[in-house]
C-alpha positions in Angstrom: -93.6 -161.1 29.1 -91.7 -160.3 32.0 -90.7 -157.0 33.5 -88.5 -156.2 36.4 -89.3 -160.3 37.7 -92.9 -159.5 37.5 -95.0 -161.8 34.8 -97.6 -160.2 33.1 -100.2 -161.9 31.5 -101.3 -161.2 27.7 -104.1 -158.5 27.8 -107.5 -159.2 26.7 -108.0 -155.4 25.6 -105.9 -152.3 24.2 -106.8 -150.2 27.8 -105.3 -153.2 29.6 -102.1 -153.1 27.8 -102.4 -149.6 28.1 -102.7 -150.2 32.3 -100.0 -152.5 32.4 -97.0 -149.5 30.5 -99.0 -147.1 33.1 -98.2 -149.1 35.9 -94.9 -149.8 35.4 -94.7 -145.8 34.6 -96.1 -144.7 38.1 -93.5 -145.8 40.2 -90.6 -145.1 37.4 -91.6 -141.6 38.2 -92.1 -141.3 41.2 -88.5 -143.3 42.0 -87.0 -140.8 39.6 -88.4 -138.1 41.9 -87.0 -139.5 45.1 -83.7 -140.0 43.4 -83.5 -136.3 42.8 -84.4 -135.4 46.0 -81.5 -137.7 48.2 -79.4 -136.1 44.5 -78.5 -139.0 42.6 -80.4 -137.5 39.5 -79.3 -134.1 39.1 -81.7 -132.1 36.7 -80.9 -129.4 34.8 -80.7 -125.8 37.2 -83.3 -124.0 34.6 -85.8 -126.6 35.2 -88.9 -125.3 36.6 -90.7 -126.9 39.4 -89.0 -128.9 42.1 -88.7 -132.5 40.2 -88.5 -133.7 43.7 -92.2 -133.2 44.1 -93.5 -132.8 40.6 -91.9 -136.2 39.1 -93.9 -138.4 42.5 -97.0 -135.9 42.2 -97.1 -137.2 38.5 -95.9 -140.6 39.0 -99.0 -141.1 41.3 -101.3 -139.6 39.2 -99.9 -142.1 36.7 -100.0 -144.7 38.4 -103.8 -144.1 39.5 -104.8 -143.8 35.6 -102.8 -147.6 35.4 -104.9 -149.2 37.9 -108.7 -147.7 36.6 -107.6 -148.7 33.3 -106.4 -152.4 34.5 -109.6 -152.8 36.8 -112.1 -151.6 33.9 -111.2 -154.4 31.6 -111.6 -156.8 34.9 -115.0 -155.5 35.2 -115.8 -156.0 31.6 -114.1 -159.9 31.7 -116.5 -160.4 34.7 -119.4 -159.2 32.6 -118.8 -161.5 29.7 -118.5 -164.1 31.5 -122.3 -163.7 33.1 -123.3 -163.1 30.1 -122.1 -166.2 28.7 -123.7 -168.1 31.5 -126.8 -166.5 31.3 -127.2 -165.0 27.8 -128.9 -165.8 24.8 -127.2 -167.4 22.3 -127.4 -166.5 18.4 -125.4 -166.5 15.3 -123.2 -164.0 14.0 -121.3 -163.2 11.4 -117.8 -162.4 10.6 -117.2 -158.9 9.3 -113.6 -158.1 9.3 -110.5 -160.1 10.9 -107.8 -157.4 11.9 -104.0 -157.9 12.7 -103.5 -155.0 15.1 -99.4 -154.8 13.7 -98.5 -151.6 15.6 -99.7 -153.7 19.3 -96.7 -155.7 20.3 -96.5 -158.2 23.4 -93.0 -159.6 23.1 -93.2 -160.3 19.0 -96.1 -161.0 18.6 -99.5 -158.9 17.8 -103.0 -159.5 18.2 -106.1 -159.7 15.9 -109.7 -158.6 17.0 -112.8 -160.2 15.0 -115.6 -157.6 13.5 -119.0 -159.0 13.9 -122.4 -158.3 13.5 -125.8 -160.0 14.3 -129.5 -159.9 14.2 -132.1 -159.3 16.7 -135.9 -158.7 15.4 -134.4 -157.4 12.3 -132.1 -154.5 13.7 -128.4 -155.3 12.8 -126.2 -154.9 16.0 -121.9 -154.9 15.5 -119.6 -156.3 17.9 -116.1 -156.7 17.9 -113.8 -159.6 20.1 -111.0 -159.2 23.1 -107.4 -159.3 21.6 -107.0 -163.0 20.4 -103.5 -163.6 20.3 -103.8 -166.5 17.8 -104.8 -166.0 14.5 -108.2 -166.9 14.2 -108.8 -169.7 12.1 -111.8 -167.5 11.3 -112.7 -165.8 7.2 -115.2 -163.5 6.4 -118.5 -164.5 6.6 -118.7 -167.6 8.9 -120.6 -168.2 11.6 -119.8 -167.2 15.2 -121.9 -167.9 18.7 -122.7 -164.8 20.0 -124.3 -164.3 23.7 -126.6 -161.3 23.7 -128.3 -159.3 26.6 -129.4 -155.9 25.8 -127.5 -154.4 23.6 -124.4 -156.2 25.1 -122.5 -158.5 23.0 -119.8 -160.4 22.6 -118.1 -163.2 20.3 -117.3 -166.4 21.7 -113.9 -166.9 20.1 -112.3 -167.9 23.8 -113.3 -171.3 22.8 -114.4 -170.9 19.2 -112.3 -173.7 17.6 -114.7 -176.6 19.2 -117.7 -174.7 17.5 -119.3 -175.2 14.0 -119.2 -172.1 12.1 -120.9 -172.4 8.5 -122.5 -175.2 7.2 -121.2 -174.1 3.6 -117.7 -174.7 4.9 -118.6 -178.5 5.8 
């Protein structure tokens, strides 16, 4: 998708898309304010509050919020991916496939993959990134799943060169 000649990537996760609006926000506002104060964007005269320094105040505030919320999801990527390299491998199972409808990138929404697994008899949920594909996935197959206490997640990045249930063979 591209914004303003910028190209942004898909997201991986709902607080990176969630970044990315946040970060185009910021600066919207905080232009807005400047345009009000050289007045090119008149406001109404019973506004209250100078939107000269309230729409920049918030616009950075906004803007802030955009960039925690885009670098979170980069720490969690970075994670996963150590964990992939150094975690244990084990097999889960597919709970739930879900078309997120009402999350749009261009026309086109993402699914996330329910899943749970087994460790010394304790059953233990996880759920995927966005997968922007649908997952050639049903309920009940097989998935790889790297573990490390208590941290999970499915290994759908590269899923499709994987064997996921011997019943569907």
């Amino acid at each position: 998708m591209t914004t303003g000649g910028i190209i942004l990537k898909k997201p991986n996760s709902l607080m990176q898309l969630i970044s990315y609006i946040f970060l185009i926000l910021g600066p919207m506002f905080i232009v807005a304010g400047y345009l009000n104060a050289i007045g090119l964007l008149a406001t109404s005269p019973n506004s209250k509050g100078d939107p000269a320094i309230v729409f920049p105040i918030l616009g950075i505030i906004i803007f802030i919020f955009g960039n925690t919320f885009f670098f979170i999801p980069w720490y969690h990527q970075k994670k996963r991916k150590k964990l992939k390299e150094n975690g244990v491998k084990i097999q889960g199972t597919v709970t739930k496939i879900k078309l997120l409808s009402y999350t749009r990138w261009g026309n086109q929404s993402p699914y996330i993959v329910s899943f749970k697994y087994m460790i010394n008899d304790k059953e233990y949920k996880g759920k995927s990134a966005l997968l922007w594909e649908k997952p050639e996935l049903c309920i009940g197959d097989k998935i790889t799943v790297y573990v490390k206490k208590n941290y999970s997640f499915a290994d759908l990045d590269i899923y499709y060169g994987l064997s996921f249930s011997e019943s569907r063979k």
